[in-house]
LUMTI-96243 format. One record per residue (C-alpha): x, y, z. Coordinates in steps of 0.05 Angstrom, whole numbers, plus 5000, padded with zeros to 4 digits. Example, Ala and Ser with C-alpha at 12.3 -4.5 7.8 and 13.67 -1.06 7.14 Angstrom:
BEGIN
524649105156 527349795143 
This chain:
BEGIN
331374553552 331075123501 338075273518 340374643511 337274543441 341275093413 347474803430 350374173376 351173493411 357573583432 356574133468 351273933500 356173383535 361173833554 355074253588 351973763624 359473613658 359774323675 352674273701 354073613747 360474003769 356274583792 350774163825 356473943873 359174623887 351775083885 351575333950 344475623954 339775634005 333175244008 326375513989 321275274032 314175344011 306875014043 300374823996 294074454018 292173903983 285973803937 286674543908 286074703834 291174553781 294775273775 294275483842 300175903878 304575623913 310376023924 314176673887 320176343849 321477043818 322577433885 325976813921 331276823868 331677623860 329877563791 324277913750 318477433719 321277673645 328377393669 325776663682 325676433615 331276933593 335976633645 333175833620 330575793693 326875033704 325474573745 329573883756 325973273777 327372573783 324072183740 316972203776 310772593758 311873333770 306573593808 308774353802 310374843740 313375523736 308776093713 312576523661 308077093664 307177193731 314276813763 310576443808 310675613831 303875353815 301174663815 301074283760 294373853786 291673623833 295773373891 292272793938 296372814003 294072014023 295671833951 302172163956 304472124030 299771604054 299571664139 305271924140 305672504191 308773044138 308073044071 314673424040 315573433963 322873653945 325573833873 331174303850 331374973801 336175043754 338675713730 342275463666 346276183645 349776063719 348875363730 345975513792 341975013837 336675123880 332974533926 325374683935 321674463996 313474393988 309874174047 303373884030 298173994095 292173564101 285373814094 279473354122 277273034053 276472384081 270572124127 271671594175 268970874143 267670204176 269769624139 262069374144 255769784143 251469264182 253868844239 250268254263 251167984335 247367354365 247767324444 244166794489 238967044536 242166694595 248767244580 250367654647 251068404650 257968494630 259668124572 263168424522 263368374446 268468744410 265669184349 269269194274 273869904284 272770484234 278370784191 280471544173 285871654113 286472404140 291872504194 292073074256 286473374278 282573024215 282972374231 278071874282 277572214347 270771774371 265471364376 258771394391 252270964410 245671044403 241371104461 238770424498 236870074560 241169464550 248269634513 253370154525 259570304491 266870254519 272470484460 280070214483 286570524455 290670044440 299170064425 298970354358 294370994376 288270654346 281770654377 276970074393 270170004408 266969414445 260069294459 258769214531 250868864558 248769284612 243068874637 240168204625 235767994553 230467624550 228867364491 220567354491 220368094507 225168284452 228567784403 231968334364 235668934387 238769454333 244469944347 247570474311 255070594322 258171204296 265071464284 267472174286 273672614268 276273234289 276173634230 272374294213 267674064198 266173414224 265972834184 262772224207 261271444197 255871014216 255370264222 248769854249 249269384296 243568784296 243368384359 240467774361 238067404428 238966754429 232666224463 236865804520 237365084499 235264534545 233963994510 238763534466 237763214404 235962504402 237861924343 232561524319 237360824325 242360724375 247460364332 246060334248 248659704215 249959754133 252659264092 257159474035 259459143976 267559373961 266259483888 260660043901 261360633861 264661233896 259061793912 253461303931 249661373982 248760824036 245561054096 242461734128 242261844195 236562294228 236862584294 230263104329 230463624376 224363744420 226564514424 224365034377 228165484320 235565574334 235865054387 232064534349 236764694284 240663994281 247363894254 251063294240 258063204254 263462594241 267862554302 276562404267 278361774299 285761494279 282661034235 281761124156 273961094162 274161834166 277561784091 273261224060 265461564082 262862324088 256962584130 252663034106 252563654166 245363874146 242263194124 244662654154 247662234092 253461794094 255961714024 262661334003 268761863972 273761283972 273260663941 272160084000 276959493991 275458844028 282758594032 284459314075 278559334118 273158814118 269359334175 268860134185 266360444242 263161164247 262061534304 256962114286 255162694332 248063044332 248763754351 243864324356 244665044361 247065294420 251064684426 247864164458 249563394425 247962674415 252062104399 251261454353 255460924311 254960664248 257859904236 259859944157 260759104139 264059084071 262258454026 267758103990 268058123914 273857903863 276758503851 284058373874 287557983820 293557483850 300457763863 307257513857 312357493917 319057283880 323556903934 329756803890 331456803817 337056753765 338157183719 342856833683 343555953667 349955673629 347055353556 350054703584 346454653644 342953993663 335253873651 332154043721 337254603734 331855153783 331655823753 327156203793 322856023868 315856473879 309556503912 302656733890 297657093936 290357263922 288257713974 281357623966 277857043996 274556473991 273756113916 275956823894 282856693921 283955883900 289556043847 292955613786 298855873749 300955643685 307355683631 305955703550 307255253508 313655003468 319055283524 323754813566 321154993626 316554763670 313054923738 313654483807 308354613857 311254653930 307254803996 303055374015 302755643944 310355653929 312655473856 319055183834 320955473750 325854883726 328154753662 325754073620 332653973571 338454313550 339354963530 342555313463 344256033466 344855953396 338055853385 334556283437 340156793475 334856913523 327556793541 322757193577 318656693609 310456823621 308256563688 301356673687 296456573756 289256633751 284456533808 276956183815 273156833822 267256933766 270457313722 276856993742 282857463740 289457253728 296657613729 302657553691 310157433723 315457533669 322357273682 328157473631 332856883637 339157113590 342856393573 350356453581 355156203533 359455583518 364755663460 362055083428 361355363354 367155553309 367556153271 363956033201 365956433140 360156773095 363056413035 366055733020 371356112977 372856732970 375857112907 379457812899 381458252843 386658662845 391059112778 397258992780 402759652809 397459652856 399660192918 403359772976 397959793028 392359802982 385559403014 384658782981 378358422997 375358423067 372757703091 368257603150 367557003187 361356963243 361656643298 354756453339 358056523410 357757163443 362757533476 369857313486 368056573449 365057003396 371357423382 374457333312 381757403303 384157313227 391056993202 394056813138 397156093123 404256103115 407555913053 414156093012 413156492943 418156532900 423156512952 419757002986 414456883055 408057043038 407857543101 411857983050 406257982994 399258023043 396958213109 391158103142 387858523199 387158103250 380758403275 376758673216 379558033160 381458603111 387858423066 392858863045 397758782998 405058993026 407658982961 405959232878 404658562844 405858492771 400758062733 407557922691 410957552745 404857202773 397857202756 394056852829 395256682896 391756172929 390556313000 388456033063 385056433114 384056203184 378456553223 379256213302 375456513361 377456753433 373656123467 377455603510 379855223481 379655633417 375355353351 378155623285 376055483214 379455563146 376855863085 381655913014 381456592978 384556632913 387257272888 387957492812 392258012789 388758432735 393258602675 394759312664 398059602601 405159772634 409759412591 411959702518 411959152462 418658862453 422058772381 425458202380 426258312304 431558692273 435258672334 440359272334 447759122336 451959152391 456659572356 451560172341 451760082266 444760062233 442159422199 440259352131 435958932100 437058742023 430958891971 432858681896 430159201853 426858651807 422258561872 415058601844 409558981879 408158601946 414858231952 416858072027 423358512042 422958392125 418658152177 418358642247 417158152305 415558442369 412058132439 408258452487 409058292553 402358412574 395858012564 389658072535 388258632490 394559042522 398458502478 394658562417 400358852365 398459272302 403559552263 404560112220 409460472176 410761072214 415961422176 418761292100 424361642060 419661441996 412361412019 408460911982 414760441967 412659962026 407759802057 407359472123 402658862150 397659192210 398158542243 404058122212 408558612208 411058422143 414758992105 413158902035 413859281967 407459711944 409959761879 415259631830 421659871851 424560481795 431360571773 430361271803 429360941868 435261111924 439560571945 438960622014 431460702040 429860952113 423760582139 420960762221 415760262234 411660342304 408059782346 402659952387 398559582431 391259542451 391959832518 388860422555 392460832547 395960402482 403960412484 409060272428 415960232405 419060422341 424860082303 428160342239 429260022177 435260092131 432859762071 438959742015 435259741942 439959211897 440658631863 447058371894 451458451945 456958721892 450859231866 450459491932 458559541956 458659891878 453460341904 454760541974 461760681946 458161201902 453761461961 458361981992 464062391937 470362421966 474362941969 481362591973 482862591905 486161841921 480361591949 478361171886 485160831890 484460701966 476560461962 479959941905 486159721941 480859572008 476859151951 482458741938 484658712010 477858332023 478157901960 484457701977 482657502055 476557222029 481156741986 485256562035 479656422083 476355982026 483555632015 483455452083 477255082079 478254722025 484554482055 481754362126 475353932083 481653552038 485153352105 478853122134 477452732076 483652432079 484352192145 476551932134 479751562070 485551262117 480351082168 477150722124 483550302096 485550212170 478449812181 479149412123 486849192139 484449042203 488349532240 484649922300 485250652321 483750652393 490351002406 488651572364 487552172405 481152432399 484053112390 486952932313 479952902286 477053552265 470053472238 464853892206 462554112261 469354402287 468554792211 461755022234 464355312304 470055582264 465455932208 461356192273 466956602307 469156862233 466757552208 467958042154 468658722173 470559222105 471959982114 468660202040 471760922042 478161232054 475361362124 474460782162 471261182212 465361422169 462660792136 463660062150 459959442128 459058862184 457058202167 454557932236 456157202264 449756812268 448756972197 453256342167 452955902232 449755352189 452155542119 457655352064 460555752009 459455551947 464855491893 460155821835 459556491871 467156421881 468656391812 464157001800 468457291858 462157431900 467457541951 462557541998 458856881994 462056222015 463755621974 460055101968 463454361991 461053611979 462353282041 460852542048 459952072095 456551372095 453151832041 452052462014 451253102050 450153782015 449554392049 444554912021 447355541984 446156242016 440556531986 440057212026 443757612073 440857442154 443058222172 446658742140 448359412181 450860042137 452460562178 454061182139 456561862184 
């Protein structure tokens, strides 16, 4: 091991490969050696040194050791002196046991040649062990009627030792009425048996003693004694006698187990041994052997099981006296067992249901039984009973039978199942009584509809709901069971808005949930009303309806909606007209805008978002008025740029913007003068071109006005000739209808009429638009004619069956500038 310490770890695997390589291929003879056992610890056994041609020095030089297995080692190696010695002390029957050699084999390793050796040790016995017996008295009892002869085998002696060392024989003391005869038997052991040489008699000598002795054959002799006490027996000649022929006890069932109820006595007219009575309880096939003991010594006859009249109303015992030697008696006891009522009655069910339909007739039998007491007697007179308050009832038959019948009709409804108490008691004192119980489960009839939790039912839902969103869920129970208890769900059909229902909502036809297969919007409807019809599996099926209504919940998705100034459909901008005489607070426009929404999603405020001259206007938060904060300045622009936004009250709010062209002037002329000014040109014959377009529309706006006045004269006139036809008597019916043109042919006329003036040499940067509905309704007057407010109407007189004036324009309806 020294060696192998020196080496690192990994070369202390490579050398234990080279060693297991050179155990197989060591070719070295075996050293035999031979040591007694029992010698001291260090003793020589053998000269490793000289066996292996080496010097004693060399041993540990050379890393010579020895190699065991795992067990004890028993030897060393002596460095000094190069010798085996023992490493303790060696016990050969400790080690070996009886085994007939004793060899101890290890190896030696020479570790600077990897060289094995095997060592043989023989380990001889020595006689260390004395022959034992396995008792050291022996007692024997033979009669004194025994013949020469008889034979008693002895208890054998044992030797651990082997050889020589072990039991050779056995010896007897000296005597005049035993010898001893020792028999070999299979297994090499000897046996000694005691053999009576002549005949005992018990008054000369009662007691005999013997020594027996055992002897090996080692040097020296070891021994073992055992003593033998022989007892002889008096003869027997007389047999016990009972003091009763035949006992007779009477035995109530409920006595306590471990009492005591009779003893027995039997005498013997012999002396000691042979008047030493026993008692004995002969096994018959019955169970009295179970229900009673016997005292041996005494005589008692106690109960160990509990008696039961019903199993055995009578026990007999046969008991057996016996002395000694041997010699017996006979007797029987009669056990009567009294009656008492300790057996409650007992059910015997002949037939039952388990099972009745809730429409079964009053009468229908659910269940036939008998009761039993087995006791007897008024102990065993039995009544059985039902409680109260159940629809049954019992019908006594013959020899105890009962008939269980019901007393009215059944609802499973009500009770799904009973389990019915049938209780029997007997006439004992206490009485006992028993309990039957009968679970009767009452089958079903699918005579209840399904019934909703509700009488109505209502749902809430936002509107862009999901499509398959869960609605509502509505549960309708039905008191049936099973199949008549199974709830399908479906939805009235109707038509809305052209459209089945089955396209809005579906229902799950086994857990009532709705779904809506479609995003409602609250704006195109804000309920359903619904019908739900909840009908069972029963047949024939029961169904019942219950209405849900559904709201649609609002939701801010819809952007207010100006409806006021509406934008032209030619792109240009529109202008509103604010005379620059306005005082603080004058009304220049009104934004009007709707929400499609509800609630406070539609509440509007408005605010001035954006203004080419903050603090000019000002802008109603709820009306939506545009109005003047202040006096308008001579240094204020012409044209004003106003962005207005209306927001709603949503979450999150939404709003829409519209933008304002407000044209600062006191009349129409002011602001043609002005916009003319707006933009230098840089033709230099602009001027004359902006002046001959000026003319252009005076002169169409005369013409237009000269063909009014006409049209008016001509329909004056023919009104005039109408009226000179009536009073000549003359008639008109032949008059197409198509001659008469009336005002409101001038009306229709005035509506499909507009003004459209380019204001610059470029008719593709500026124009000015004067929309149709904005004289649908209105005549020009004559007075802004004359002051060649080209762009006003005249006003006319028109009469009939009266007068009829028309109102003079007072403002422009819409004006749009657009200016590139």
């Amino acid at each position: 091991m020294a060696v192998l310490q020196k080496f690192p770890q990994r070369r202390k695997l490579v050398l234990l490969c080279l060693l297991s390589a050179a155990l197989w291929e060591a070719g070295a003879g075996q050293m035999l050696y031979s040591v007694p056992e029992e010698i001291d610890k260090g003793s020589f056994v053998g000269n490793i040194s000289k066996d292996l041609g080496l010097e004693p020095r060399e041993l540990a030089e050379r890393g010579v050791r020895i190699v065991s297995r795992g067990r004890t080692q028993l030897f060393a190696l002596s460095a000094r002196s190069g010798s085996l010695v023992t490493a303790g002390r060696i016990d050969r029957e400790e080690l070996c046991a009886q085994s007939a050699r004793c060899l101890v084999n290890f190896n030696i390793l020479v570790e600077d040649k990897l060289s094995i050796y095997s060592v043989e040790v023989e380990i001889t016995d020595i006689n260390d062990n004395a022959p034992r017996f396995g008792v050291e008295e022996l007692e024997l009892k033979i009669s004194e009627t025994s013949t020469p002869g008889f034979r008693i085998p002895l208890k054998s002696a044992h030797d651990a030792d082997i050889g020589e060392n072990t039991l050779q024989k056995y010896e007897l003391n000296p005597n005049d009425h035993f010898s001893l005869d020792v028999r070999s038997g299979a297994d090499g052991n000897k046996y000694p048996e005691l053999v009576l040489e002549r005949a005992l008699d018990r008054e000369h000598e009662a007691v005999h003693h013997l020594v027996l002795l055992a002897l090996d054959g080692g040097d020296p002799v070891r021994s073992g004694t055992s003593r033998i006490r022989v007892t002889v027996l008096d003869a027997n000649d007389n047999a016990p006698v009972f003091t009763q022929p035949e006992y007779h006890v009477s035995v109530p069932e409920n006595m306590p187990v471990g009492t005591r109820i009779l003893t027995v006595t039997a005498t013997d007219s012999d002396e000691g041994y042979n008047a030493q009575v026993a008692y004995f309880q002969e096994k018959t096939p019955g169970k009295s052997s179970e229900v009673f003991e016997l005292k041996s010594a005494s005589g008692d006859i106690t109960i160990i099981k509990s008696l039961d009249f019903e199993d055995a109303k009578l026990h007999e015992i046969d008991i057996e006296a016996q002395d000694g030697p041997g010699l017996l008696t006979r007797t029987k006891v009669i056990v009567t067992v009294l009656d008492v009522n300790d057996n409650a009655p007992e059910f015997y069910m002949t037939t039952a249901t388990s099972s009745v339909s809730e429409d079964s007739s009053p009468g229908t039998i659910i269940a036939l039984f008998n009761v039993h007491d087995r006791d007897s007697g008024q102990n065993a007179l039995i009544t059985c009973s039902l409680p109260e308050n159940l629809p049954f009832k019992l019908e006594r038959s013959v020899d105890n039978y009962y008939r269980l019948v019901t007393t009215r009709s059944l609802d499973r409804e009500q009770f799904s199942s009973y389990n019915i108490t049938v209780t029997a008691k007997d006439g004992g004192n206490p009485s006992l009584s028993t309990d039957a119980h009968i679970l009767l489960q009452v089958t079903d009839i699918n005579d209840n509809p399904p019934t909703f939790l509700r009488t109505s039912y209502s749902a809430y839902i936002p509107e862009n709901n999901p499509r398959g969103a869960s609605l509502i869920s509505v549960t309708a129970h039905d008191p049936d069971s099973d199949h008549n208890a199974r709830v399908t769900y479906s939805l009235t059909e109707y038509t809305l808005q052209g459209a089945p229902l089955s396209s809005y909502i579906s229902i799950h036809s086994d857990t009532g949930v709705l779904y809506a297969l479609r995003s409602f919007d609250y704006e195109q409807f804000h309920e359903l009303q619904l019908w739900v019809t909840a009908q069972d599996s029963g047949n024939p099926p029961l169904s019942s309806n219950v209405s849900l209504r559904l709201f649609v919940l609002d939701q801010n998705d819809n952007t207010p909606e100006i409806l006021y100034p509406t934008l032209p459909t030619d792109g240009s901008t529109g202008v509103e007209l604010a005379p620059r005489s306005a005082e603080p607070g004058y009304l220049v426009t009104k934004v009007v805008a709707v929400d499609r929404d509800s609630g406070q999603n539609a509440w509007l405020s408005y605010r001035l978002l954006k203004a080419s001259e903050p603090g000019l206007f000002a802008v109603g938060l709820h009306t939506g008025e545009v109005r003047t904060a202040r006096a308008l300045l001579d240094r204020d622009a012409l044209k004003q740029s106003l962005v207005v936004a209306v927001q709603d009250h949503g979450q999150p709010p939404l709003s829409a913007t519209v933008t304002l062209t407000v044209a600062v002037a006191d009349s129409i002329p002011d602001v043609l003068a002005d916009l003319g000014s707006l933009e230098p040109s840089t033709d230099p014959h602009a001027p004359d071109l902006t002046l001959y377009l000026v003319v252009a529309v005076a002169a169409v706006s005369c013409v237009f006005l000269a063909f009014v006045i006409i049209l008016l004269a001509l329909r004056l006139r023919r009104w005039h000739t109408s009226h000179l036809l009536q009073a000549s008597g003359g008639g008109v019916a032949g008059v197409p209808a198509s001659h008469f043109v009336g005002v409101e042919g001038v009306r229709a006329f005035l509506q499909t009429y507009s003004h459209e003036v380019s204001l610059t040499a470029d008719s593709r940067q500026s124009h000015l638009i004067f929309p149709q509905p904005n004289y649908a309704d209105t005549l020009i007057s004559q007075e802004s004619c004359e002051k060649k407010d080209f762009l006003s109407a005249p006003q006319s007189l028109l009469e009939d069956k009266g007068e009829e004036t028309f109102p003079q324009v007072n403002s422009l309806h819409n004006i749009l500038l657009r200016a590139h």
